[in-house]
Each structure stands twice: as structure tokens, then as C-alpha cells.
N, CA, C and O atoms as CSV, one atom per row, in Angstrom:
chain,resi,resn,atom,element,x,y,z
A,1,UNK,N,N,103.531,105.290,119.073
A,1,UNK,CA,C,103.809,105.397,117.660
A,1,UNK,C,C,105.150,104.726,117.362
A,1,UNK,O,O,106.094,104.892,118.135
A,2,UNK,N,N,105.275,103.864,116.105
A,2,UNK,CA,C,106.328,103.234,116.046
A,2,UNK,C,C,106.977,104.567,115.397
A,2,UNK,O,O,106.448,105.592,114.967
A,3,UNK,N,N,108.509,104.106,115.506
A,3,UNK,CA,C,109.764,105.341,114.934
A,3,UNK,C,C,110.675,104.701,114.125
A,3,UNK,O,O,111.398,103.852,114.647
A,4,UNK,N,N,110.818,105.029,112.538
A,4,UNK,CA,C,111.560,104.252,111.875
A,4,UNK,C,C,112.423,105.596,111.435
A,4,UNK,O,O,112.013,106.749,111.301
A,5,UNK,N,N,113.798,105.041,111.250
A,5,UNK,CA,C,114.800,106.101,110.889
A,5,UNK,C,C,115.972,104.942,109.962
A,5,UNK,O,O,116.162,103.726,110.008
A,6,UNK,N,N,116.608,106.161,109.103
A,6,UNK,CA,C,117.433,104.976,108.418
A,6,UNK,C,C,117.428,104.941,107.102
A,6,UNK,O,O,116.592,105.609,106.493
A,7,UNK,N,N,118.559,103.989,106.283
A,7,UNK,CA,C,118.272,103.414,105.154
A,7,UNK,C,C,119.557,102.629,105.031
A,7,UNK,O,O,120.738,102.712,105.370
A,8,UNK,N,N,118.460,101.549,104.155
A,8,UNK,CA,C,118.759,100.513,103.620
A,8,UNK,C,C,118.773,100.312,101.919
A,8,UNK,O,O,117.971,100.869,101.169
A,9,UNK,N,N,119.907,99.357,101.466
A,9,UNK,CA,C,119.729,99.000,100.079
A,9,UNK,C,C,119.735,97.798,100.224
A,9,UNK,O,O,120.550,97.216,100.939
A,10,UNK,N,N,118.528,97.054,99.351
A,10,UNK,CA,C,118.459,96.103,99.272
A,10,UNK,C,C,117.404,95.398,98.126
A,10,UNK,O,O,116.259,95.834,98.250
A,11,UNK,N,N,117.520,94.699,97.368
A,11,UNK,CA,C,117.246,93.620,96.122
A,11,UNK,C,C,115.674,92.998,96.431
A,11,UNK,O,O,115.296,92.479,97.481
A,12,UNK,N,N,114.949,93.202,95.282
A,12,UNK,CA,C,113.733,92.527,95.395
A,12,UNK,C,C,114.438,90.613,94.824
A,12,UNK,O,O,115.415,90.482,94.086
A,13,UNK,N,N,113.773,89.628,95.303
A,13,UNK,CA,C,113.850,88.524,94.812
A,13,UNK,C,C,113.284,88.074,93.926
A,13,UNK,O,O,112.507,88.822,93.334
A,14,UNK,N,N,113.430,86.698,93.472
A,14,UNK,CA,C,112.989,86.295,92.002
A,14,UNK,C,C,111.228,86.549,92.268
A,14,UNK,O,O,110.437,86.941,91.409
A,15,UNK,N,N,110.892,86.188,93.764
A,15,UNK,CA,C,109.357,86.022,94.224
A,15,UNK,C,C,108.965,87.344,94.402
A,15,UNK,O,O,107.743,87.439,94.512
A,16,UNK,N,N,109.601,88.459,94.473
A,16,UNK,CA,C,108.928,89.886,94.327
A,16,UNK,C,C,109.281,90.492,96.250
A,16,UNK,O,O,109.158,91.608,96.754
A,17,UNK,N,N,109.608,89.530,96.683
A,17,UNK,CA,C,109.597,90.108,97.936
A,17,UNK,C,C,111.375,90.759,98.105
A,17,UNK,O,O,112.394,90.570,97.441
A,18,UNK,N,N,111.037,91.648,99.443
A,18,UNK,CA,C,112.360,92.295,99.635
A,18,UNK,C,C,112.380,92.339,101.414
A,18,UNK,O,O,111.449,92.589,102.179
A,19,UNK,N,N,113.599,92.047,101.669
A,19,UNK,CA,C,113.942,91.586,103.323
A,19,UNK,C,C,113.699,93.248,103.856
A,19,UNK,O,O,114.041,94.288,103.294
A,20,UNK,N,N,113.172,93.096,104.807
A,20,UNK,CA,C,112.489,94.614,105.882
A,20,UNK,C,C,114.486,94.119,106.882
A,20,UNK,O,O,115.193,93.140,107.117
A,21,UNK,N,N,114.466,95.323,107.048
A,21,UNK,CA,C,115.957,95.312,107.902
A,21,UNK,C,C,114.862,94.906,109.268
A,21,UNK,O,O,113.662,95.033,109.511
A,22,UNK,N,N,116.479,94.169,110.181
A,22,UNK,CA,C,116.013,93.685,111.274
A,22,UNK,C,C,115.232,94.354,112.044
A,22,UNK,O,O,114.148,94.065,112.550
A,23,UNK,N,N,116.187,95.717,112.113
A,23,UNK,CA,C,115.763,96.994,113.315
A,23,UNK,C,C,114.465,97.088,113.273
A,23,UNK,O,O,113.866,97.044,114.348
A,24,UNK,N,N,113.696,97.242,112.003
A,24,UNK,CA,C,112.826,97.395,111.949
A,24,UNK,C,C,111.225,96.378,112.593
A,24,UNK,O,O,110.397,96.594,113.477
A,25,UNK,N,N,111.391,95.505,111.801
A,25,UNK,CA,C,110.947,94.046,112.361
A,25,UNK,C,C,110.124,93.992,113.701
A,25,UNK,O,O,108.910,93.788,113.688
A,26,UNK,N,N,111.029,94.236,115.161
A,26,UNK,CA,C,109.745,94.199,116.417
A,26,UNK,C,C,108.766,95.283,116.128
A,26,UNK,O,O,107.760,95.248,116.837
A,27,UNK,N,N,108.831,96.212,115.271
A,27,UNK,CA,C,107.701,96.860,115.319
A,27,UNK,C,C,106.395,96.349,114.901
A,27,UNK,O,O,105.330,96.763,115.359
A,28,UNK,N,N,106.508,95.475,114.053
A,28,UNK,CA,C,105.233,94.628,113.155
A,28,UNK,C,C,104.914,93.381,114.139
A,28,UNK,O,O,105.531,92.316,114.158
A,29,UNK,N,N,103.763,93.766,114.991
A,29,UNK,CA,C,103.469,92.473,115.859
A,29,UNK,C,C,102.776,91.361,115.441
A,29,UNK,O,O,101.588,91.479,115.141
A,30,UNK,N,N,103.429,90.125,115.363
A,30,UNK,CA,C,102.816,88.861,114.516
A,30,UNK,C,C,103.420,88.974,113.056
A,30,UNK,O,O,103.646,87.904,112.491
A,31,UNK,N,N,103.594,89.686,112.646
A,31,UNK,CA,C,104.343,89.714,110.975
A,31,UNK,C,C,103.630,90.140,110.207
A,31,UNK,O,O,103.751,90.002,108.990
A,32,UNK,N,N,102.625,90.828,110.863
A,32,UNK,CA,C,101.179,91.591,110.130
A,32,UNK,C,C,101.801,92.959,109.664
A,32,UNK,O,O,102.435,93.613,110.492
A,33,UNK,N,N,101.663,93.378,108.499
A,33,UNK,CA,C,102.290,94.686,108.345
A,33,UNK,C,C,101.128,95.096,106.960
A,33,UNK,O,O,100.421,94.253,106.407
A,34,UNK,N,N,101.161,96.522,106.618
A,34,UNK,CA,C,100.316,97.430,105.627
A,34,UNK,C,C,100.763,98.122,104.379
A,34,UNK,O,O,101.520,99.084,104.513
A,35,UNK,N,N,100.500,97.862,103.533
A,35,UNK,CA,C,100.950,98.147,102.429
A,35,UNK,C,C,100.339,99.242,101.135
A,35,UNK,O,O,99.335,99.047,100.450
A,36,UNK,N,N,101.099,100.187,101.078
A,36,UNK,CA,C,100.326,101.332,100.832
A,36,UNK,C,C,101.296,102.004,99.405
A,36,UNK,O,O,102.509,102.196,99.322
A,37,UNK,N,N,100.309,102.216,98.502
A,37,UNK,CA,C,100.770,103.255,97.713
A,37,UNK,C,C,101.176,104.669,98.072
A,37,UNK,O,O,100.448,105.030,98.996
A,38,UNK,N,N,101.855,105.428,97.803
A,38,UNK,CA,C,102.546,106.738,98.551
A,38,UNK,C,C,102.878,108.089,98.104
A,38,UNK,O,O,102.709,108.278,96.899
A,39,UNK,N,N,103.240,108.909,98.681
A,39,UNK,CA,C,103.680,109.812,97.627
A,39,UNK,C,C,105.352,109.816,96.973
A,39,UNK,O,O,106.333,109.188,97.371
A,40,UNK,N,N,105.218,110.753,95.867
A,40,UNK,CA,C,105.881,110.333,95.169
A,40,UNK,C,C,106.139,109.124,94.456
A,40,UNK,O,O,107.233,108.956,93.917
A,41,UNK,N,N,105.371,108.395,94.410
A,41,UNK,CA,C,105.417,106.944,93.990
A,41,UNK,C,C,106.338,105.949,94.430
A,41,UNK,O,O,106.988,105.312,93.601
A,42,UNK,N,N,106.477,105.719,95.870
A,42,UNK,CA,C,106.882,104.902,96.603
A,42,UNK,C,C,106.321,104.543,97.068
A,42,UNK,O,O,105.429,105.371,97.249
A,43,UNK,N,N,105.957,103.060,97.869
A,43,UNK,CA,C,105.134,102.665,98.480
A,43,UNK,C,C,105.074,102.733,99.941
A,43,UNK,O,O,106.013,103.450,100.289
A,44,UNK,N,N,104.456,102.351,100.904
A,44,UNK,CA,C,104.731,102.942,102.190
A,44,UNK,C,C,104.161,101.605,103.240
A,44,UNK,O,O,103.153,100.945,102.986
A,45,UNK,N,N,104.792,101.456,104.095
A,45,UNK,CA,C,104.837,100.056,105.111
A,45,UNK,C,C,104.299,100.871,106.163
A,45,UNK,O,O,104.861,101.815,106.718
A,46,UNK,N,N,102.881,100.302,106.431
A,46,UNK,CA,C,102.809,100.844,107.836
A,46,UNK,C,C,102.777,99.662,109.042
A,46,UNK,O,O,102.680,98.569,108.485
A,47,UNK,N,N,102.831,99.505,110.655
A,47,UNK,CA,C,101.755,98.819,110.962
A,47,UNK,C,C,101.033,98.833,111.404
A,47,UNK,O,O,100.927,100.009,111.753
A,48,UNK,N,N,99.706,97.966,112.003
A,48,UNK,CA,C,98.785,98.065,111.853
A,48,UNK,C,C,98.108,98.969,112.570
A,48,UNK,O,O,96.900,99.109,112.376
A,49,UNK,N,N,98.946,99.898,113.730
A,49,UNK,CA,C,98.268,101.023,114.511
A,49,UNK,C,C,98.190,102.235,113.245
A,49,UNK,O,O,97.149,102.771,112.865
A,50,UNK,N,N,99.245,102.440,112.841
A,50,UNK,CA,C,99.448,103.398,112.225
A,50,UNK,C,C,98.427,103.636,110.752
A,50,UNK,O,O,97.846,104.561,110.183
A,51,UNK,N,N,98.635,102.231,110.592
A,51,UNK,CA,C,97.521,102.141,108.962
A,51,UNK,C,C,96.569,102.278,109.145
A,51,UNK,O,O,95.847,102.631,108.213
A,52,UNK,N,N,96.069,102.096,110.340
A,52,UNK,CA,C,94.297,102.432,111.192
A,52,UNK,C,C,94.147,103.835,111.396
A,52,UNK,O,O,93.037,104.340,111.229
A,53,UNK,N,N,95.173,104.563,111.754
A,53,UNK,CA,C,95.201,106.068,111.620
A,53,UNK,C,C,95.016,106.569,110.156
A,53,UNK,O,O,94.107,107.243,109.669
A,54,UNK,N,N,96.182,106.026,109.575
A,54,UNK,CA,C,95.582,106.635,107.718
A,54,UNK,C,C,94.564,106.333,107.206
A,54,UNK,O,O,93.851,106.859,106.351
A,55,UNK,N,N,94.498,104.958,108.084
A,55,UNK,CA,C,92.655,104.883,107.647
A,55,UNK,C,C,91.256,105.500,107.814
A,55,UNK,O,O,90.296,105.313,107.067
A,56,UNK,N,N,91.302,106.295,108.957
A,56,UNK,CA,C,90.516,107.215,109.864
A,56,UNK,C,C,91.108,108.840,108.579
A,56,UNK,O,O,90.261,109.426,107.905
A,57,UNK,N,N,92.163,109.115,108.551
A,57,UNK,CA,C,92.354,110.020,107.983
A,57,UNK,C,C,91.294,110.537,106.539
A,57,UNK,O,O,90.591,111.492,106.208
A,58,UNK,N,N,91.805,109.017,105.932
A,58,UNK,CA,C,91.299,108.875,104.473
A,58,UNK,C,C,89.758,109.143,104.608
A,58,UNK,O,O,89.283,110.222,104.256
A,59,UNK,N,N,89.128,108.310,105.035
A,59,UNK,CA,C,87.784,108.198,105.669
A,59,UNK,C,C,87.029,109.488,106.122
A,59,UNK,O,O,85.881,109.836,105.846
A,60,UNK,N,N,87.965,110.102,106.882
A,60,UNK,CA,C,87.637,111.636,107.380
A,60,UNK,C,C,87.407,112.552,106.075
A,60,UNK,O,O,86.420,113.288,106.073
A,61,UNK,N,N,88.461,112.536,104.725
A,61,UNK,CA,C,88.620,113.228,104.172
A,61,UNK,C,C,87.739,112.582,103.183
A,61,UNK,O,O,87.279,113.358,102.346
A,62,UNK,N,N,87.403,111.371,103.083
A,62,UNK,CA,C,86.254,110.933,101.809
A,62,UNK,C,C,84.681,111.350,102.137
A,62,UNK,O,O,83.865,111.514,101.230
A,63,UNK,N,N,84.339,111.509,103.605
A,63,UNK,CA,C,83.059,111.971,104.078
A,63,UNK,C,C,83.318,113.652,103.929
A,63,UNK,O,O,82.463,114.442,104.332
A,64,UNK,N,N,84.317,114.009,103.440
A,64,UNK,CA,C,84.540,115.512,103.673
A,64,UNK,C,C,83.919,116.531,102.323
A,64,UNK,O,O,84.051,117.727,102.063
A,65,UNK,N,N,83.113,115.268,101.574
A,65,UNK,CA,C,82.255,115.309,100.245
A,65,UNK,C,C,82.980,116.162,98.836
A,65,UNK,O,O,82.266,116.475,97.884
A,66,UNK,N,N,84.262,116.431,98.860
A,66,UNK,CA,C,84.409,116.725,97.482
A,66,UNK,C,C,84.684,115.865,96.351
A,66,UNK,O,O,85.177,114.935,96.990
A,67,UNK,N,N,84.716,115.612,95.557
A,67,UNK,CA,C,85.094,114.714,94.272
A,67,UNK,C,C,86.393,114.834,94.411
A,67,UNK,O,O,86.757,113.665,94.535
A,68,UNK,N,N,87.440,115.582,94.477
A,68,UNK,CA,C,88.626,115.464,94.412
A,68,UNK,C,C,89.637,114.650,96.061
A,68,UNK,O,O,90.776,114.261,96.317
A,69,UNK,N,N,88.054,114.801,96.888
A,69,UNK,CA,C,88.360,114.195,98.098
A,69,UNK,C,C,88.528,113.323,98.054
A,69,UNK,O,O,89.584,112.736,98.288
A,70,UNK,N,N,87.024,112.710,97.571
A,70,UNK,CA,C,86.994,111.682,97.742
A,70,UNK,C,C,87.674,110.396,96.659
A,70,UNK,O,O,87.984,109.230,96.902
A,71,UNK,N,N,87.723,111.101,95.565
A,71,UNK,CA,C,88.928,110.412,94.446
A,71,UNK,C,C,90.629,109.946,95.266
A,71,UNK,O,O,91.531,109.214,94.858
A,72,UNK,N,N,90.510,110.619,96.320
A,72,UNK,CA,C,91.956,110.646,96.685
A,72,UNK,C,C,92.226,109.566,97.798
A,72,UNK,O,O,93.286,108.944,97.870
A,73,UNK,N,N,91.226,109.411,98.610
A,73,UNK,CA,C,90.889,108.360,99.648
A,73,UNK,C,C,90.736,106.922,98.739
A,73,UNK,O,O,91.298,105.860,99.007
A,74,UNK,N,N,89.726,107.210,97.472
A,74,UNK,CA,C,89.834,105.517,96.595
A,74,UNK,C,C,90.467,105.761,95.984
A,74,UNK,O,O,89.964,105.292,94.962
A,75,UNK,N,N,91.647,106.352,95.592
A,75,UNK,CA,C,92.768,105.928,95.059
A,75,UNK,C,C,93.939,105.406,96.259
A,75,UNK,O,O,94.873,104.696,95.886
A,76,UNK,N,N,93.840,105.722,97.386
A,76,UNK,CA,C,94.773,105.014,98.414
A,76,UNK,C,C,94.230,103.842,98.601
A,76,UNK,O,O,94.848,102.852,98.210
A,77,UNK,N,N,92.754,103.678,99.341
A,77,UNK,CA,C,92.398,102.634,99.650
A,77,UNK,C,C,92.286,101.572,98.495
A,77,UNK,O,O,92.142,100.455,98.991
A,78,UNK,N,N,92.303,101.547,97.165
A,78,UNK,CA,C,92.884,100.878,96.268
A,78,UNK,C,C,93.775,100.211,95.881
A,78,UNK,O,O,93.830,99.199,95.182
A,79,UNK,N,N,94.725,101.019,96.524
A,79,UNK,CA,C,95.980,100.453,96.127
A,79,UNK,C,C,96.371,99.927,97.665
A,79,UNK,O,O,97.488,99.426,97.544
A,80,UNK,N,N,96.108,99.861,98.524
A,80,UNK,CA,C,96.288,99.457,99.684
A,80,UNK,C,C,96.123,97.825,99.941
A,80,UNK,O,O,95.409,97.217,99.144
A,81,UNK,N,N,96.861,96.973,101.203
A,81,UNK,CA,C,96.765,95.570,101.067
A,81,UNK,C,C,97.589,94.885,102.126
A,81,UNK,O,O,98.774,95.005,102.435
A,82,UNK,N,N,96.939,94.381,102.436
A,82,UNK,CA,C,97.816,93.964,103.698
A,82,UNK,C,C,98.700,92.600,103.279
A,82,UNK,O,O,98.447,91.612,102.591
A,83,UNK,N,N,100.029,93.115,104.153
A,83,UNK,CA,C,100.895,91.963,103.623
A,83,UNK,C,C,101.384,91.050,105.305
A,83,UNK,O,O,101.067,91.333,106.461
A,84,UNK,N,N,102.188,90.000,104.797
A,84,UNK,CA,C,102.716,89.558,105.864
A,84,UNK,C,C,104.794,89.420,105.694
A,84,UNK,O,O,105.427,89.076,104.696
A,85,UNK,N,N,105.429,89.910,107.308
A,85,UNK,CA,C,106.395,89.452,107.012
A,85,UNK,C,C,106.999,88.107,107.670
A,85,UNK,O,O,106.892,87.761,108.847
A,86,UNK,N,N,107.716,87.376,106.528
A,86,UNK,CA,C,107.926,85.955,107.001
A,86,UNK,C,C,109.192,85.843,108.217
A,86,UNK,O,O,109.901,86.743,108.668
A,87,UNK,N,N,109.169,84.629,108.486
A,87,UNK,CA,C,109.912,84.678,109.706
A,87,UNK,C,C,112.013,84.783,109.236
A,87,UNK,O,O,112.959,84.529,109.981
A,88,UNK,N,N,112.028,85.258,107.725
A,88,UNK,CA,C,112.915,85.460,107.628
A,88,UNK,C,C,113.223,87.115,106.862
A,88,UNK,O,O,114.165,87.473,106.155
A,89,UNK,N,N,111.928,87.935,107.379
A,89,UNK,CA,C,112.010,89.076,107.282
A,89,UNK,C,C,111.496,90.052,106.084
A,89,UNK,O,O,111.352,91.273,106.030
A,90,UNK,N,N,111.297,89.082,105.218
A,90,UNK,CA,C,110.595,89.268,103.694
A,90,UNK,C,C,109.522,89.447,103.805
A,90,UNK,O,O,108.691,88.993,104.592
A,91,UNK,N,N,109.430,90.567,102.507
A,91,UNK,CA,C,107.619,91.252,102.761
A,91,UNK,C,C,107.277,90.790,101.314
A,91,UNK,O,O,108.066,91.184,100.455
A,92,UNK,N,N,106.573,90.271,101.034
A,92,UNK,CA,C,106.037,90.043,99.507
A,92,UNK,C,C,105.218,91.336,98.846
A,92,UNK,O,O,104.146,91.832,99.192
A,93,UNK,N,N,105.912,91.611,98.022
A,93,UNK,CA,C,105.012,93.064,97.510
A,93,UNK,C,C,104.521,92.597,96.527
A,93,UNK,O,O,105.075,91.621,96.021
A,94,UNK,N,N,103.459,93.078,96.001
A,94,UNK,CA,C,102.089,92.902,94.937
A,94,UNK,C,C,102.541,93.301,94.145
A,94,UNK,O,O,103.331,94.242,94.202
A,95,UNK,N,N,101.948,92.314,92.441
A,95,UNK,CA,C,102.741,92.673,91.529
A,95,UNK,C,C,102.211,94.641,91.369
A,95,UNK,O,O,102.917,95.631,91.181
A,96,UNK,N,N,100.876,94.514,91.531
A,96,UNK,CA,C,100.658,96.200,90.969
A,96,UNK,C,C,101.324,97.265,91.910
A,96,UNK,O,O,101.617,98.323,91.353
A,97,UNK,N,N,101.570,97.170,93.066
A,97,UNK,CA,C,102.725,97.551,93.545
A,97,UNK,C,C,103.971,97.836,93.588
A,97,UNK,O,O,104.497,98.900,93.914
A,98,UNK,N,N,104.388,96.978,93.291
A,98,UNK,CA,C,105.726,96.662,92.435
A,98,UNK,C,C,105.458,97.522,91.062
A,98,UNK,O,O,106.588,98.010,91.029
A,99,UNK,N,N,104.969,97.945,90.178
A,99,UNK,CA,C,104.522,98.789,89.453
A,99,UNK,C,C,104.438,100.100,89.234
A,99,UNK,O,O,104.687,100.854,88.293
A,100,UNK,N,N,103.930,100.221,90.592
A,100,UNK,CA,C,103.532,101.461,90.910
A,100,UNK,C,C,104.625,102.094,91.300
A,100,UNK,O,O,104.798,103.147,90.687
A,101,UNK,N,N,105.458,101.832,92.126
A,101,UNK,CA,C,106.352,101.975,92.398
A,101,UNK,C,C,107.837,102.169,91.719
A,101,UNK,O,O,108.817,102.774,92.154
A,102,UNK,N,N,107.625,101.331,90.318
A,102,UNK,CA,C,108.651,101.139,89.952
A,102,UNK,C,C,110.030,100.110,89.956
A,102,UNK,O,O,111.088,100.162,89.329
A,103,UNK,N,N,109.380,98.957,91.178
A,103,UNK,CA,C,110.458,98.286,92.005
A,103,UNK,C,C,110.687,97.187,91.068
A,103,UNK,O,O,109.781,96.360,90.964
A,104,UNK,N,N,111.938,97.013,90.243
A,104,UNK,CA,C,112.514,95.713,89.478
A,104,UNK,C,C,113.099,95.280,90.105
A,104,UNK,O,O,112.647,94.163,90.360
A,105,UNK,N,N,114.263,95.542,90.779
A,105,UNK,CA,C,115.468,95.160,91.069
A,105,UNK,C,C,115.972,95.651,92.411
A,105,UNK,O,O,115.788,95.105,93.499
A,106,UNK,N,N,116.475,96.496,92.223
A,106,UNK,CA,C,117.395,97.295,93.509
A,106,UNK,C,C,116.065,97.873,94.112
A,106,UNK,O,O,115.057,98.258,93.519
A,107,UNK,N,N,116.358,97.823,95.540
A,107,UNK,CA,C,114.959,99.121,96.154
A,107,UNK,C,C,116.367,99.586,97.535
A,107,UNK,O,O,117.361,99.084,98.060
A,108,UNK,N,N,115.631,100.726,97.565
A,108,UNK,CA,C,115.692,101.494,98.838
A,108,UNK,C,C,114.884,101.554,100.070
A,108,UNK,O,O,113.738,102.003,100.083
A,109,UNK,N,N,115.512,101.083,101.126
A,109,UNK,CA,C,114.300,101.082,102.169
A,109,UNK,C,C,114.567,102.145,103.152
A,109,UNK,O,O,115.696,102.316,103.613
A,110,UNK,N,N,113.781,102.701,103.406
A,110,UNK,CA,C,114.566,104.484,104.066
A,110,UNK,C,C,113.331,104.073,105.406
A,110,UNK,O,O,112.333,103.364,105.278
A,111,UNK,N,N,113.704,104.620,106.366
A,111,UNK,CA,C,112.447,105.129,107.381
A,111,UNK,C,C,112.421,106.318,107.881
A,111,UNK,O,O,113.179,106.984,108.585
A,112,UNK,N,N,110.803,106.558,107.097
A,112,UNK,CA,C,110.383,107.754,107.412
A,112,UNK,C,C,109.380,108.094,108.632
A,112,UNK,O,O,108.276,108.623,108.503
A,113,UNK,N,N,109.998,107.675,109.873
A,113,UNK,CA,C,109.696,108.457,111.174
A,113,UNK,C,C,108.265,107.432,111.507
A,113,UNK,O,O,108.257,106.698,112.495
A,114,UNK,N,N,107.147,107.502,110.589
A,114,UNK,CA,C,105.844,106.487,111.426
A,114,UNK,C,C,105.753,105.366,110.338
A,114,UNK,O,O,104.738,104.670,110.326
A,115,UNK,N,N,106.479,105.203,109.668
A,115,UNK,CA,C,106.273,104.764,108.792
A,115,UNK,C,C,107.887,104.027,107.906
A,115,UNK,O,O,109.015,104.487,108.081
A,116,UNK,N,N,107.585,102.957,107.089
A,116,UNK,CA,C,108.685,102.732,106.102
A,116,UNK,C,C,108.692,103.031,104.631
A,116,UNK,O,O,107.589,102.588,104.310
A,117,UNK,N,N,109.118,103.400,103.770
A,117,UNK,CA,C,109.175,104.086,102.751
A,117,UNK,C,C,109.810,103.012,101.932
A,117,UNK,O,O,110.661,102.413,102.589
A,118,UNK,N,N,109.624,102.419,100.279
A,118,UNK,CA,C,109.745,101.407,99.536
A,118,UNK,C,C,110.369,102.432,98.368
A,118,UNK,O,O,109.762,103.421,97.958
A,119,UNK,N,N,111.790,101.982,97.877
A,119,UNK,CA,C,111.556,103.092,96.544
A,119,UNK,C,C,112.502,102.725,95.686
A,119,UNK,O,O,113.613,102.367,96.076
A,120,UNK,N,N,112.160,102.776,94.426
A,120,UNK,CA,C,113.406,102.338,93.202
A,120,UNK,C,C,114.336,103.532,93.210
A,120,UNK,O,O,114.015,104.720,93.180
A,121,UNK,N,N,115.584,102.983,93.256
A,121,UNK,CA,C,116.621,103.822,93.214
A,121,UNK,C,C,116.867,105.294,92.264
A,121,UNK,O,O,117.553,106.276,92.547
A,122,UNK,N,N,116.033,105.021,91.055
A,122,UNK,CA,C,116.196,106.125,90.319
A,122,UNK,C,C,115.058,107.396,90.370
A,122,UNK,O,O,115.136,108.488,89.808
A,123,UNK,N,N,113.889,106.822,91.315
A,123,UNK,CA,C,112.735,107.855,91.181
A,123,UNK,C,C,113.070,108.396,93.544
A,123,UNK,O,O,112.456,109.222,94.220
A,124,UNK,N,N,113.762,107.832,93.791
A,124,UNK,CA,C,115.096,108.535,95.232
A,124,UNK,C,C,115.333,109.353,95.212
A,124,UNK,O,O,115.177,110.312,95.967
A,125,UNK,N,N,116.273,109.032,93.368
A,125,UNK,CA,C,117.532,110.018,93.243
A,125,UNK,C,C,116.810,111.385,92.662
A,125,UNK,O,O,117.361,112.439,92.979
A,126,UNK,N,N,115.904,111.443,92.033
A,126,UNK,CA,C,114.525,111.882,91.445
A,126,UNK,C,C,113.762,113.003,92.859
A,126,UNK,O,O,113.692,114.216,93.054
A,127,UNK,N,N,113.387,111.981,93.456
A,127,UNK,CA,C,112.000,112.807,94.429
A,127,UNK,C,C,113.026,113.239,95.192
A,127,UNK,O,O,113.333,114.415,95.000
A,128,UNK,N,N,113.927,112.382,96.362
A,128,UNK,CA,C,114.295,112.692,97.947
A,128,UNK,C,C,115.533,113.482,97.495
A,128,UNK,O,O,115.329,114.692,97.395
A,129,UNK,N,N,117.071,112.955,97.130
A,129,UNK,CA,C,118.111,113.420,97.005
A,129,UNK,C,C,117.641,115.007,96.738
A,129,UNK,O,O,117.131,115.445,97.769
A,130,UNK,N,N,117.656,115.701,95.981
A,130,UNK,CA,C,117.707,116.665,95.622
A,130,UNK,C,C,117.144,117.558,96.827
A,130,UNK,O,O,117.632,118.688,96.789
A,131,UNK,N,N,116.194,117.348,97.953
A,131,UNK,CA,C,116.106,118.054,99.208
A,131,UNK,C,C,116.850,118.040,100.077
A,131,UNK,O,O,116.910,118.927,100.929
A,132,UNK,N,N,117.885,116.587,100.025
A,132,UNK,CA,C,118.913,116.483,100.659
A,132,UNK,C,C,119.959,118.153,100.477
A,132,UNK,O,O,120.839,118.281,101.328
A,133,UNK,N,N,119.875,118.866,99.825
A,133,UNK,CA,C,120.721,120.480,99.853
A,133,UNK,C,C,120.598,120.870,101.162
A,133,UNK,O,O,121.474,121.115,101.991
A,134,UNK,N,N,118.927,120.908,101.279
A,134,UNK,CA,C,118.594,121.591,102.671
A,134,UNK,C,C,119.650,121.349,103.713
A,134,UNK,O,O,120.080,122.184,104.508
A,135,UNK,N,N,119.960,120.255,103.613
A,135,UNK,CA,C,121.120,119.671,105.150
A,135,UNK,C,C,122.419,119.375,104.558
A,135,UNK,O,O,123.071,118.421,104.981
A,136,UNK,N,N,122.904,120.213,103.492
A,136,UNK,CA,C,124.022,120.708,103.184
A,136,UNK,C,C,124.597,122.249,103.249
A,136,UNK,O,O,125.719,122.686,102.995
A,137,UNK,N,N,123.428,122.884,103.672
A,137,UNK,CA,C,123.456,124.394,104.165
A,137,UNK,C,C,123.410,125.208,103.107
A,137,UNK,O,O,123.716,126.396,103.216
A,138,UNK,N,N,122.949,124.559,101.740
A,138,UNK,CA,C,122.346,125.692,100.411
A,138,UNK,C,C,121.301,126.327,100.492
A,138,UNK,O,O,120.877,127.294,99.860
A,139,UNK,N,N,120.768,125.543,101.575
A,139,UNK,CA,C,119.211,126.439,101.625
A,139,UNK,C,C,118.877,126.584,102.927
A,139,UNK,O,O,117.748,126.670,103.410
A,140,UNK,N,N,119.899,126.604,103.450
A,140,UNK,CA,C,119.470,127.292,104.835
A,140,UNK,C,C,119.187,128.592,105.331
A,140,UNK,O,O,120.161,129.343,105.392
A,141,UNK,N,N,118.148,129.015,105.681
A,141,UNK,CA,C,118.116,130.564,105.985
A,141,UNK,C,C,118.913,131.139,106.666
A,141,UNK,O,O,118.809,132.352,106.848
């Protein structure tokens, strides 16, 4: 399993794409990488072992016959798309992606453990920051 930890700030370009930090990089073999709508409305970088797992997941849970199941599997696999990164580290994100997400300008690139996490700075400060307490000892039991 790849292991991503971290964050990064960094600028989408005029072309929509945004540079993947180096560290990250040998994990995506060939420059093949997965591109996923997420929770909280960030988007989510997998590669391609890992996106084959969410894919089995989704799949599991769309044969799992409820309507709300299976609404939830084609709404990922929808928004899902495989991207490539170039040999100068740039991932081109989709305009409806870019959308979805929220991403104009500034993004945040955080890694979340199997995965990379895509996110506009103000829906961060929004979803993640505010759990950040937990590991300030306000809510520690």
C-alpha cells in the first residue's frame, strides 16, 4: 500500500493542472495516477493499486442492491477519471473536477495515508481544520 503523509500549498495553472510534490511522485508507476471525487468535496488521487481497491469496494456495495447503494457507487464512478502525471510533476485536473471541488486558484495538497487529498483552501479551513482541536488536547478524553 502506498503511504502519503503531509501537506502542501500549491497553485493550479493557467492549464488547470497543479504540480503533485516530489515525495509523492515514485508512488505513481509510469505517471498513471486516479482521479476521484471525495468526501467532503475534495478530490482524491489514488494509484492505480489502490483505485482498483475502491473500485472492488464501490462494486461490492452497488451489487449490495439498495438504491441509495447503488446511487453512491454511480455517483463516484462518475466522477472518476484517470489522469496522467507529466514528467514535470503536473496532474491535469478536469474541468468538472475542478468544480467539484472548488479548485480556482490556491489548492492544498495534504496526504491522507493511501491516498492524496486535492482541496480549495477555504472548504480545508471548513471540513479538516476544525478537527485539528482533537490534537490540541480540547477533545481529548
Amino acid at each position: 500500500m502506498a503511504r502519503f503523509v503531509g501537506r502542501f500549498d500549491h497553485t493550479l495553472d493557467a492549464k488547470g493542472r497543479v504540480i503533485l510534490p516530489a515525495r509523492y511522485r515514485p508512488e505513481f508507476h509510469e505517471g498513471a495516477a486516479d482521479l476521484t471525487q471525495h468526501f467532503e468535496g475534495c478530490l482524491a488521487l489514488w494509484t492505480h493499486d489502490e483505485f482498483t481497491r475502491q473500485e472492488q469496494q464501490m462494486l461490492d456495495l452497488y451489487a449490495g442492491g439498495t438504491p441509495s447503494a447503488r446511487n453512491r457507487a454511480r455517483s463516484w464512478a462518475q466522477g472518476a477519471s484517470p489522469v496522467d502525471i507529466d514528467k514535470q510533476g503536473r496532474v491535469a485536473l478536469p474541468a468538472g473536477a475542478r468544480r467539484f471541488a472548488d479548485l480556482t486558484g490556491d489548492v492544498i495538497v495534504i496526504g491522507a495515508i493511501d491516498h492524496i487529498e486535492l482541496w480549495s483552501p477555504a472548504r480545508f479551513d471548513q471540513q479538516v481544520v476544525p478537527a485539528e482541536e482533537y490534537f490540541s488536547g480540547s477533545d481529548l478524553a
